[in-house]
N, CA, C and O atoms as CSV, one atom per row, in Angstrom:
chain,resi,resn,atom,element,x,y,z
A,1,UNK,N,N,0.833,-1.168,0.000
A,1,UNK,CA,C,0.000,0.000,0.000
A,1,UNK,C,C,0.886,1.241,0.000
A,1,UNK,O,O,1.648,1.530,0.923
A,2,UNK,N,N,0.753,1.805,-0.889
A,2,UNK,CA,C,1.753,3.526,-0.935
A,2,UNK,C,C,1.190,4.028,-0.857
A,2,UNK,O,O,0.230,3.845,-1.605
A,3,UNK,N,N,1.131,5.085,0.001
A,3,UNK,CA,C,0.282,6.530,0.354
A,3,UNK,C,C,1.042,7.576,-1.041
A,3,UNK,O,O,2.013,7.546,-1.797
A,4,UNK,N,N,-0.060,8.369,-0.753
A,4,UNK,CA,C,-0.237,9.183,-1.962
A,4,UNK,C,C,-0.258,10.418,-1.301
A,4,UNK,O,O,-1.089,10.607,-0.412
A,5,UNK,N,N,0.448,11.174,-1.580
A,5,UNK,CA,C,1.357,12.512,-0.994
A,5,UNK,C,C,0.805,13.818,-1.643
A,5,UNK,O,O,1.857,14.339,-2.015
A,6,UNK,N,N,-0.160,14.640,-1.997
A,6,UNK,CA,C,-0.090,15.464,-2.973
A,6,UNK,C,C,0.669,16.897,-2.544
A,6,UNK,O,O,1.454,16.933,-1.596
A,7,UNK,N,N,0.438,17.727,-3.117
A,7,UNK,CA,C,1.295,19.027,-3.278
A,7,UNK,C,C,1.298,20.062,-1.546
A,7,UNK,O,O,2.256,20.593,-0.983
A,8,UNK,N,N,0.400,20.030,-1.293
A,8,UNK,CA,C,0.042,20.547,-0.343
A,8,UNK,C,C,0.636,19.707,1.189
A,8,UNK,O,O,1.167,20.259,2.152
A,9,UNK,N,N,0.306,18.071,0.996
A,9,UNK,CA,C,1.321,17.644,1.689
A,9,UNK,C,C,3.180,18.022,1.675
A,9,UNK,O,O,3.653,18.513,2.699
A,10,UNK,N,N,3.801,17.837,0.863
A,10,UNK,CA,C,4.834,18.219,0.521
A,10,UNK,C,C,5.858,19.725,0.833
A,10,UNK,O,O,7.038,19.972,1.083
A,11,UNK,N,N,4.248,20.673,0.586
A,11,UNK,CA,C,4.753,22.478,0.843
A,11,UNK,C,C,5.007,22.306,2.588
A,11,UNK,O,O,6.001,22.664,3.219
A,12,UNK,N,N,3.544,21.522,3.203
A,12,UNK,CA,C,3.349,21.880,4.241
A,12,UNK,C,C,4.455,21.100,4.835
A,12,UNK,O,O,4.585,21.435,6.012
A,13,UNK,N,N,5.303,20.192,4.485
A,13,UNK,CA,C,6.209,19.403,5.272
A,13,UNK,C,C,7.656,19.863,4.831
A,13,UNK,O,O,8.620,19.471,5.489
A,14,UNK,N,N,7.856,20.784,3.603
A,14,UNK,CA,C,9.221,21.561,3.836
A,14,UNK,C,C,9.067,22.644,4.551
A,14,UNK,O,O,9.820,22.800,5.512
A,15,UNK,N,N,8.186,23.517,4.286
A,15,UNK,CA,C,7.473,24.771,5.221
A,15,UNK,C,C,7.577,24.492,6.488
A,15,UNK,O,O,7.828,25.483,7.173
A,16,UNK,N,N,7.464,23.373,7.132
A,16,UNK,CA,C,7.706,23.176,8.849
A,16,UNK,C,C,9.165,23.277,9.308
A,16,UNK,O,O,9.826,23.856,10.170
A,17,UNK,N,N,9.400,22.047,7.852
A,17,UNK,CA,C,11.037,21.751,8.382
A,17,UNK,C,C,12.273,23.271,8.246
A,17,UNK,O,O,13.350,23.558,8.768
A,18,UNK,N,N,11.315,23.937,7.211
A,18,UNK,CA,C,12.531,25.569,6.891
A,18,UNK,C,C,12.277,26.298,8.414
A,18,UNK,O,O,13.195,26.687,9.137
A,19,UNK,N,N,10.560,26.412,8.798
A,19,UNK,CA,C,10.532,27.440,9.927
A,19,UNK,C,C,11.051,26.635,11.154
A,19,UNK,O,O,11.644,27.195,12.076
A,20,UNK,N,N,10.759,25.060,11.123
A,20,UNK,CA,C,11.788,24.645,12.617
A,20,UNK,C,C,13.031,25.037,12.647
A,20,UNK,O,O,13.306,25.490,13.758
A,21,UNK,N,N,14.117,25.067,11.732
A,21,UNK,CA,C,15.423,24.998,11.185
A,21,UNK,C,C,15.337,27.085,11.575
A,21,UNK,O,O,15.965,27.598,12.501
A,22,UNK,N,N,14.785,27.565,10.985
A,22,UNK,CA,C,15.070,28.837,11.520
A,22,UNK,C,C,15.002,28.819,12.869
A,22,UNK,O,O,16.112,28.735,13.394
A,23,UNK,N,N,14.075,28.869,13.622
A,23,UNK,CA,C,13.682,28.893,14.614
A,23,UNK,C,C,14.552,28.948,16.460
A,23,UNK,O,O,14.559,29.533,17.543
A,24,UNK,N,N,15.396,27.415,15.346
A,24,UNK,CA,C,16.624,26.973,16.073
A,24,UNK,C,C,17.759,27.660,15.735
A,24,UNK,O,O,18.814,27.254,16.224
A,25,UNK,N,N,17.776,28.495,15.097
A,25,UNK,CA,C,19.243,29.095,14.587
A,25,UNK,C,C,19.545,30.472,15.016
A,25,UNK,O,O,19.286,31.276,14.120
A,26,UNK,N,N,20.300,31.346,16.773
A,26,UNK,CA,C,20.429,32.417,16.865
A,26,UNK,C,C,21.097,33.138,15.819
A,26,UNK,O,O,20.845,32.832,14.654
A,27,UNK,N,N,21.988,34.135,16.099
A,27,UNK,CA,C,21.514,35.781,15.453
A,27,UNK,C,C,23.352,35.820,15.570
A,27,UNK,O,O,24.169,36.455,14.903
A,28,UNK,N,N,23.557,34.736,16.853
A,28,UNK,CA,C,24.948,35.098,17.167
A,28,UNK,C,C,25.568,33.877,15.917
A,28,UNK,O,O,26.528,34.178,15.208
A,29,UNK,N,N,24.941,32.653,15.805
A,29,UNK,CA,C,25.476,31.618,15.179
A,29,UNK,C,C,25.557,32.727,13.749
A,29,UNK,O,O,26.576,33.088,13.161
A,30,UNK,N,N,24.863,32.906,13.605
A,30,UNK,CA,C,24.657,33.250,11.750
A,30,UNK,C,C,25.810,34.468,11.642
A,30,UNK,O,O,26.553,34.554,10.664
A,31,UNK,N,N,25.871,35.612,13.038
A,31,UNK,CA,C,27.159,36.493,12.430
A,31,UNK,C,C,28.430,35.503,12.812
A,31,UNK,O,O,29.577,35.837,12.511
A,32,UNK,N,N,28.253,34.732,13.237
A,32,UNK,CA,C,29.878,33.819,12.936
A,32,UNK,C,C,29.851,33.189,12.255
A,32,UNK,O,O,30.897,32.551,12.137
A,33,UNK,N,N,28.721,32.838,11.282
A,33,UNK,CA,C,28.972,31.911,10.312
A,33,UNK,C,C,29.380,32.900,9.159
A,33,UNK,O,O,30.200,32.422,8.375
A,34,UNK,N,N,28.874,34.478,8.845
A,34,UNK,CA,C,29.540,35.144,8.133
A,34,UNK,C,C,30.495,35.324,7.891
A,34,UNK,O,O,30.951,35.289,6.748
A,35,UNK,N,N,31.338,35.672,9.303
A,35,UNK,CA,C,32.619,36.020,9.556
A,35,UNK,C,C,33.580,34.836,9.145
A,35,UNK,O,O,34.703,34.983,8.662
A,36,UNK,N,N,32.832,33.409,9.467
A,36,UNK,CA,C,34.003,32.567,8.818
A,36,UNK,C,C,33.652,31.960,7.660
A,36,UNK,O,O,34.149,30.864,7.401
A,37,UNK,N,N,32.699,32.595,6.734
A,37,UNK,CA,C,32.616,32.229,5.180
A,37,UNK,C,C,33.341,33.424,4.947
A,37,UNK,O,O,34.343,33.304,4.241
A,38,UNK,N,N,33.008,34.761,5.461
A,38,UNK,CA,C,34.322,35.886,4.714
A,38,UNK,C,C,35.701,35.559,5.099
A,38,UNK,O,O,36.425,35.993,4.203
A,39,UNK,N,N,36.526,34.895,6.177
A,39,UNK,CA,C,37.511,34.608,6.332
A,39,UNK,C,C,37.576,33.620,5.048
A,39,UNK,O,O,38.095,33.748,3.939
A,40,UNK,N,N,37.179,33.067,5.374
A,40,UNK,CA,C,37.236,31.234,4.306
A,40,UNK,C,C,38.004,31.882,2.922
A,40,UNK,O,O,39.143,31.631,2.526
A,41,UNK,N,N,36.996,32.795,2.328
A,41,UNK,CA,C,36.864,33.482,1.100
A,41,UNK,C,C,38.241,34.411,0.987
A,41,UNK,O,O,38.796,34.334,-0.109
A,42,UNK,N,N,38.854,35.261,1.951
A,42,UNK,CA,C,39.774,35.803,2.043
A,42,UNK,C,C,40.465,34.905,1.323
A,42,UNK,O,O,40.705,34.821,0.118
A,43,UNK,N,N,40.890,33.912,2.729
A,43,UNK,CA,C,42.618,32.852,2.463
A,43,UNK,C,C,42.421,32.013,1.131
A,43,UNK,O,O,43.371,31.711,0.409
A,44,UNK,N,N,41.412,31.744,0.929
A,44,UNK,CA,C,41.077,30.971,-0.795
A,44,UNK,C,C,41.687,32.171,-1.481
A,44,UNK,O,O,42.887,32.274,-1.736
A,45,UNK,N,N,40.818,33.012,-1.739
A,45,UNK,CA,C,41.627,33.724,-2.342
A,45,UNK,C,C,43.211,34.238,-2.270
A,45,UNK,O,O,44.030,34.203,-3.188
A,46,UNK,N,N,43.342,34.571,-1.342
A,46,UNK,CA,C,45.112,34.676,-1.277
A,46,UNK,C,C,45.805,33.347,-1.662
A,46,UNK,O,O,46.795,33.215,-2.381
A,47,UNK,N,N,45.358,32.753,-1.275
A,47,UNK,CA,C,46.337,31.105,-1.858
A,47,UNK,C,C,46.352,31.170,-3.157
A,47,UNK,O,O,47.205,30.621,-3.854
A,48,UNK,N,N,45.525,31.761,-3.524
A,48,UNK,CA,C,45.027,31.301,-5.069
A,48,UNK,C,C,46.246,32.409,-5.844
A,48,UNK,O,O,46.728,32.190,-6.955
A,49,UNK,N,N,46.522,33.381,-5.138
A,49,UNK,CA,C,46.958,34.554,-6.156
A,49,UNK,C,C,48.779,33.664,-5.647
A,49,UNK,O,O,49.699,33.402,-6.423
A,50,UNK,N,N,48.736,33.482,-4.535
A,50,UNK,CA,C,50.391,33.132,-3.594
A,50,UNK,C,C,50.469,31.950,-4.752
A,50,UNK,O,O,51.588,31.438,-4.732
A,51,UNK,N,N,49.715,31.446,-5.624
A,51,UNK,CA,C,50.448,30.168,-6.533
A,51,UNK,C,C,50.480,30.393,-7.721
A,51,UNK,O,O,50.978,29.588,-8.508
A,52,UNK,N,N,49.899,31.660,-8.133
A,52,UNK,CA,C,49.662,31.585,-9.640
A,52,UNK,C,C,50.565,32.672,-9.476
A,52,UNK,O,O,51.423,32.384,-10.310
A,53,UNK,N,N,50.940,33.767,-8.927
A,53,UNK,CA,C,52.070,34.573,-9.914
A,53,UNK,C,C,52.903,34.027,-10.067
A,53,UNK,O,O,53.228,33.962,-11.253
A,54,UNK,N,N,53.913,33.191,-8.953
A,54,UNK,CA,C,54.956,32.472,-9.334
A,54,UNK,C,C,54.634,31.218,-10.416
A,54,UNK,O,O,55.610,30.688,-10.946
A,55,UNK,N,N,53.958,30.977,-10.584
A,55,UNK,CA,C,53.481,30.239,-12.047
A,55,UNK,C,C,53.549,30.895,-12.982
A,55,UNK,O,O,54.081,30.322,-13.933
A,56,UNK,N,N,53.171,32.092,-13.189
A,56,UNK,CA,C,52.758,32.790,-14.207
A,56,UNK,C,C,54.507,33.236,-14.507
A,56,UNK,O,O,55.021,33.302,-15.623
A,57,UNK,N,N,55.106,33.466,-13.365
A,57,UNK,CA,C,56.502,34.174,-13.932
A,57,UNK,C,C,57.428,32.827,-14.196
A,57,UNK,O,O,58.245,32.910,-15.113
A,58,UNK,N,N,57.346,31.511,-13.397
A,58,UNK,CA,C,57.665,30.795,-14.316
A,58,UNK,C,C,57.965,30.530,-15.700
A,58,UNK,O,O,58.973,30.264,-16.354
A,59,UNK,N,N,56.688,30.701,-15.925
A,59,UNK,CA,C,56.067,29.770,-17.314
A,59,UNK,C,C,56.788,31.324,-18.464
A,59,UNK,O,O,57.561,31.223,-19.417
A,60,UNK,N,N,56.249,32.427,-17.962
A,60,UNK,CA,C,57.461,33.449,-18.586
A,60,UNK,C,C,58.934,33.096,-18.832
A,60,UNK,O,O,59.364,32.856,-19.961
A,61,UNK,N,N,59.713,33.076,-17.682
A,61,UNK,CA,C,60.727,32.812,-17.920
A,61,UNK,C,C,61.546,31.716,-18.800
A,61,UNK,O,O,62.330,31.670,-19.748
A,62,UNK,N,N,60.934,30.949,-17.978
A,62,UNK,CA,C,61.214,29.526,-18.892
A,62,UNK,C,C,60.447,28.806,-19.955
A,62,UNK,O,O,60.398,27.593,-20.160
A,63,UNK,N,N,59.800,29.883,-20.658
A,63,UNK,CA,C,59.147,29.159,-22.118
A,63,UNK,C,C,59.790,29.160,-22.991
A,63,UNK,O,O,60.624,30.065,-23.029
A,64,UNK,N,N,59.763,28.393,-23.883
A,64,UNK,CA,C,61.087,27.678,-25.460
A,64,UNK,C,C,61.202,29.248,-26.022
A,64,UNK,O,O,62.226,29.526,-26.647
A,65,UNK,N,N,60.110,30.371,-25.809
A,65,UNK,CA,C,60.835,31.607,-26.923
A,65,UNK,C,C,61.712,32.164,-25.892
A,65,UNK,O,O,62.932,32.243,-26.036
A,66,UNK,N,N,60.935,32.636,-24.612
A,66,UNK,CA,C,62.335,33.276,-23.869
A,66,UNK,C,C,63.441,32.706,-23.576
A,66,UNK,O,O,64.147,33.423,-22.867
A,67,UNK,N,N,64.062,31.313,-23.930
A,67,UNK,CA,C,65.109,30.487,-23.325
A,67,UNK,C,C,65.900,30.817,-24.915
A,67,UNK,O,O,67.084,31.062,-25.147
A,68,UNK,N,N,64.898,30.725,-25.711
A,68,UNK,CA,C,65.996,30.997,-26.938
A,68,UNK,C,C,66.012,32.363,-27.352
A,68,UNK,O,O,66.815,32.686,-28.227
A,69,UNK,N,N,65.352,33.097,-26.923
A,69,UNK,CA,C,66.163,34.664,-26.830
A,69,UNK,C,C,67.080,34.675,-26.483
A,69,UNK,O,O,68.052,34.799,-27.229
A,70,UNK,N,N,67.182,34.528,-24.960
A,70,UNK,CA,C,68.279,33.906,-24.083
A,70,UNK,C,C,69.444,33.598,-24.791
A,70,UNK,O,O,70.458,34.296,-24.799
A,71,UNK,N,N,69.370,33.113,-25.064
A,71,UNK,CA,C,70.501,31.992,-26.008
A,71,UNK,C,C,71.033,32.952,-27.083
A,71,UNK,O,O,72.219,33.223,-27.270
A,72,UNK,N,N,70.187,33.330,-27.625
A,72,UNK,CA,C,70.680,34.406,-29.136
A,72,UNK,C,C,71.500,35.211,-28.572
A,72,UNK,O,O,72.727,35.121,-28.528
A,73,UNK,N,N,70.566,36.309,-27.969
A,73,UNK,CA,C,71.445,37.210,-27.130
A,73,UNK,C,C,73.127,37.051,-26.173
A,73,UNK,O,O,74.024,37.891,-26.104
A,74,UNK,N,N,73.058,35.582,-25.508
A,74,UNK,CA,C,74.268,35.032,-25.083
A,74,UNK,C,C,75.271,34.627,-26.377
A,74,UNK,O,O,76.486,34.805,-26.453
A,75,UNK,N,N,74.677,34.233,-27.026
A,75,UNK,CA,C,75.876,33.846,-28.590
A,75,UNK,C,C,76.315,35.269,-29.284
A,75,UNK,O,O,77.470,35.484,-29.654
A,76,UNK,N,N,75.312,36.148,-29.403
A,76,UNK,CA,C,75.664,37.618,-29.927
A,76,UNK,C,C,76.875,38.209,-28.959
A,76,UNK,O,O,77.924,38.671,-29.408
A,77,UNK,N,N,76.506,38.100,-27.394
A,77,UNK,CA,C,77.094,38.747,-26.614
A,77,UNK,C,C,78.807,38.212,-26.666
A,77,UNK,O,O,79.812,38.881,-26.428
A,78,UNK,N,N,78.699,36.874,-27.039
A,78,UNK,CA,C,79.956,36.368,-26.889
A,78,UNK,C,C,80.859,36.284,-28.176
A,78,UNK,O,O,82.064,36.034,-28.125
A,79,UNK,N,N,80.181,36.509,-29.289
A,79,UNK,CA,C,80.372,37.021,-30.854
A,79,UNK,C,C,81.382,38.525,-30.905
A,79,UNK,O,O,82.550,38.698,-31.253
A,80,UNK,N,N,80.432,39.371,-30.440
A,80,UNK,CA,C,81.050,40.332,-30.438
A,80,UNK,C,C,82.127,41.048,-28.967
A,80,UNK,O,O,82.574,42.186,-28.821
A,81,UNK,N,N,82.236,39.918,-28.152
A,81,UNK,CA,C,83.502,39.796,-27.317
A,81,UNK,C,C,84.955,39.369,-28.212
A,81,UNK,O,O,86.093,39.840,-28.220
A,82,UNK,N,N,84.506,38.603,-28.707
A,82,UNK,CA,C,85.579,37.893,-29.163
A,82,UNK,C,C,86.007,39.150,-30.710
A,82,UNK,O,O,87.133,39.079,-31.202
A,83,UNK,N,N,85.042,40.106,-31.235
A,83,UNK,CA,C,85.035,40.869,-32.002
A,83,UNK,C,C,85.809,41.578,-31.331
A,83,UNK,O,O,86.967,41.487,-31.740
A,84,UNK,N,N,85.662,42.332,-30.367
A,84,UNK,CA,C,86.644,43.167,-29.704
A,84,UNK,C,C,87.782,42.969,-28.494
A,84,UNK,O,O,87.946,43.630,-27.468
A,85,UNK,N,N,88.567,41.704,-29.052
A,85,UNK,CA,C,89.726,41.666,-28.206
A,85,UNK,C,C,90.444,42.568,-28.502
A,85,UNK,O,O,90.591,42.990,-29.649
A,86,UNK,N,N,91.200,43.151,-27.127
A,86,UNK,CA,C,92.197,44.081,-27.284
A,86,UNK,C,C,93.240,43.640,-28.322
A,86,UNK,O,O,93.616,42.482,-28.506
A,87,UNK,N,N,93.714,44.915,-29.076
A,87,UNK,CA,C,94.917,44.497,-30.025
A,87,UNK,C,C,96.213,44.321,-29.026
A,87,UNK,O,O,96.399,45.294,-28.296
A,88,UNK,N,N,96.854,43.563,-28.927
A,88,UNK,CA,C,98.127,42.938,-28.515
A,88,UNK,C,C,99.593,43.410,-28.838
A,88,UNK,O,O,100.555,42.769,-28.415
């Protein structure tokens, strides 16, 4: 035998359970629950930035075009050393 539930059953049985659930919940709980979803939200965020710049300047530094700039510039630099040894 299954009981048969209609709409009005249903409103009236989340409708109890939302106003019991308020009911029970002070004024002091809810400003500390702010305070530590805005903390929460802070340090997420700071972690988030504390890993990605040094990623970001990584991935700068050491990507295949800047390593072979790098490189050009070091072969030029040492090209034209050897271009200007003192005359002897």
């Amino acid at each position: 035998m299954n009981p048969v539930f209609d709409n009005s059953t249903k409103a009236g049985t989340a409708g109890g359970t939302l106003l019991t659930i308020l009911a029970n919940i002070n004024s002091a709980d809810l400003l500390k629950t702010g305070i530590l979803a805005a903390v929460g939200a802070i340090v997420s965020f700071s972690v988030t930035l504390a890993i990605e710049v040094p990623m970001r300047v990584g991935t700068f530094l050491f990507n295949e075009s800047t390593l072979k700039r790098g490189l050009d510039r070091s072969r030029k630099e040492s090209s034209c050393a050897r271009k200007m040894k003192p005359a002897t």
